[in-house]
C-alpha positions in Angstrom: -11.9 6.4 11.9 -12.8 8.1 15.1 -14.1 4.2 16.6 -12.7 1.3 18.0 -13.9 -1.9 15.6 -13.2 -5.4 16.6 -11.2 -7.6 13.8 -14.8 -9.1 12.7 -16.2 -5.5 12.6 -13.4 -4.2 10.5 -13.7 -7.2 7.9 -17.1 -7.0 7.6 -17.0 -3.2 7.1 -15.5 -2.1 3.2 -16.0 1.3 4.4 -13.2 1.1 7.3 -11.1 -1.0 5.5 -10.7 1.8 2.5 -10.5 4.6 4.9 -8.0 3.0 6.9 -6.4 2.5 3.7 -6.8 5.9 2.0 -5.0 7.5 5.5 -2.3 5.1 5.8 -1.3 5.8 2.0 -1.7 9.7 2.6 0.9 8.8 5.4 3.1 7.5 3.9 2.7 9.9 0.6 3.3 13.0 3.1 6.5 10.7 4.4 8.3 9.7 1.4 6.8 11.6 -1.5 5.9 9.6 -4.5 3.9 6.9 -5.0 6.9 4.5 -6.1 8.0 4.8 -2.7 4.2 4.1 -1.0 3.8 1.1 -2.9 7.0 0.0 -2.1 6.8 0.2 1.8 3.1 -1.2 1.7 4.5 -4.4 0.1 8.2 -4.5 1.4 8.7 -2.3 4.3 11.2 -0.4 2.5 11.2 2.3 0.1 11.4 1.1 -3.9 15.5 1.1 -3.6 15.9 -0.5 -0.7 12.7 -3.1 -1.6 13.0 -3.6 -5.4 14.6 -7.3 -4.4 12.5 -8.1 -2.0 10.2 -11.4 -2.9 7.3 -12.7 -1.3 5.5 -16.4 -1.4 4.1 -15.8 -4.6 7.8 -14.8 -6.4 6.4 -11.2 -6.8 9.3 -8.9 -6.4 8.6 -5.0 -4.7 9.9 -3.7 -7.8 7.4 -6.1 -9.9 4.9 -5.0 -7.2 5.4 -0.7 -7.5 5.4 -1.6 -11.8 1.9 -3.0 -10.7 0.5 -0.4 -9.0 1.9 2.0 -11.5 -0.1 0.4 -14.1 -2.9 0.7 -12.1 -2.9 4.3 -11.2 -2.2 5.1 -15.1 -5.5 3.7 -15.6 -7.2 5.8 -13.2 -6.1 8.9 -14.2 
């Protein structure tokens, strides 16, 4: 973002929280490739091979998770 924001700053501020977003998913888009793979390591830490196992609290596995934002990004398109 080009500023330093305190943790109350940056929740009260969409704006920084969707660029922040937007360049850490370009990151890791220009890293691994495919959007499988980004939704993977945003959820898992791993990319959707290594992370399709991987649960957390709510029982949602990463491979349950990448279906997910699939779905979503079919309907943006």
């Amino acid at each position: 973002l080009g500023k330093s924001l305190t943790i109350a700053q940056f929740l009260a501020d969409p704006a920084a929280q969707d660029a922040t977003a937007i360049y850490q998913v370009a990151r890791k888009l220009n890293k691994y490739g495919n959007a499988d793979d980004v939704a993977s390591v945003w959820f898992t830490g791993q990319p959707a091979k290594k992370g399709a196992l991987s649960v957390d609290d709510n029982g949602t596995t990463g491979s349950k998770y990448v279906a997910l934002v699939r779905s979503a990004l079919a309907r943006l398109i």
